[in-house]
N, C-alpha and C positions, 0 to 999 in steps of 0.2 A: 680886650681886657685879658690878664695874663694874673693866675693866682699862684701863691706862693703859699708853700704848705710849709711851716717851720715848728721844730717842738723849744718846748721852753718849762723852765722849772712850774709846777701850779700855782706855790705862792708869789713868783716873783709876774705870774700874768694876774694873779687876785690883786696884788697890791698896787700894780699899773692900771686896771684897769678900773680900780677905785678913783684915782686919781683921771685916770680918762674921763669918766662922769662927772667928776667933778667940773669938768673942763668942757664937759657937753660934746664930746670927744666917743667917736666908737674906736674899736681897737684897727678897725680898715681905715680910717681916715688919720687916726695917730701916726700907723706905717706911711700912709702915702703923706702928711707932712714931715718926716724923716726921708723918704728919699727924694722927697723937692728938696729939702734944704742938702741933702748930699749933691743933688744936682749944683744947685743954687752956688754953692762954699765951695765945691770942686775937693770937698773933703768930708770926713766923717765931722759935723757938725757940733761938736763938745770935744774938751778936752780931755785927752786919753792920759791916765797919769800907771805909775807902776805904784803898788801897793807900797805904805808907810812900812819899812822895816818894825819887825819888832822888839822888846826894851832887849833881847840877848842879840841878835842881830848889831840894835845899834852900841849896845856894850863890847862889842868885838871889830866894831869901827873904830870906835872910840880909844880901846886900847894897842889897833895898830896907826892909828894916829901917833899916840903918844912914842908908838917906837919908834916911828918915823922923826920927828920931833928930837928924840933921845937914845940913839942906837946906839953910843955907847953903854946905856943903863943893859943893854940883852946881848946876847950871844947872837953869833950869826953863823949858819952851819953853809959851807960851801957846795956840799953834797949831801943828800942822805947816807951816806955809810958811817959818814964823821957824825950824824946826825946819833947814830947807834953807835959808835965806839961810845961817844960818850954818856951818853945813855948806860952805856953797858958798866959803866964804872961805879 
């Protein structure tokens, strides 16, 4: 037998391990049904997503969308110096 010692936030082991009980689950037999099923799936076992943008994130997609869509509606600088010539005006 082989232990693994890992740290983890407090509240995010209090709130798993409510849910462990629930499940009639200790926190050693939770771990070792996560790495049978890593075995098992030949993968991390759930889907791994990247976080939902947030509403000024996706307002800043949204608006180079529309340039893209409408580029004659914007300027389009070839270089940053042109960028600041006109700027400078």
């Amino acid at each position: 037998m082989a232990n693994i010692n890992i740290r983890i936030d407090d509240d995010v082991k209090a709130k798993a391990e409510t849910i462990f009980k629930k499940l009639g689950l200790t926190p050693t037999t939770a771990i070792n049904l996560f790495y049978h099923q890593v075995i098992r799936t030949n993968s991390i076992p759930f889907e791994l997503k990247t976080e939902i943008p947030n509403e000024v994130t996706m307002a800043a997609i949204r608006e180079v969308e529309e340039m893209e869509k409408n580029p004659g509606n914007y300027i389009a600088y070839k270089n940053v110096d042109d960028l600041l010539e006109d700027l400078s005006k």
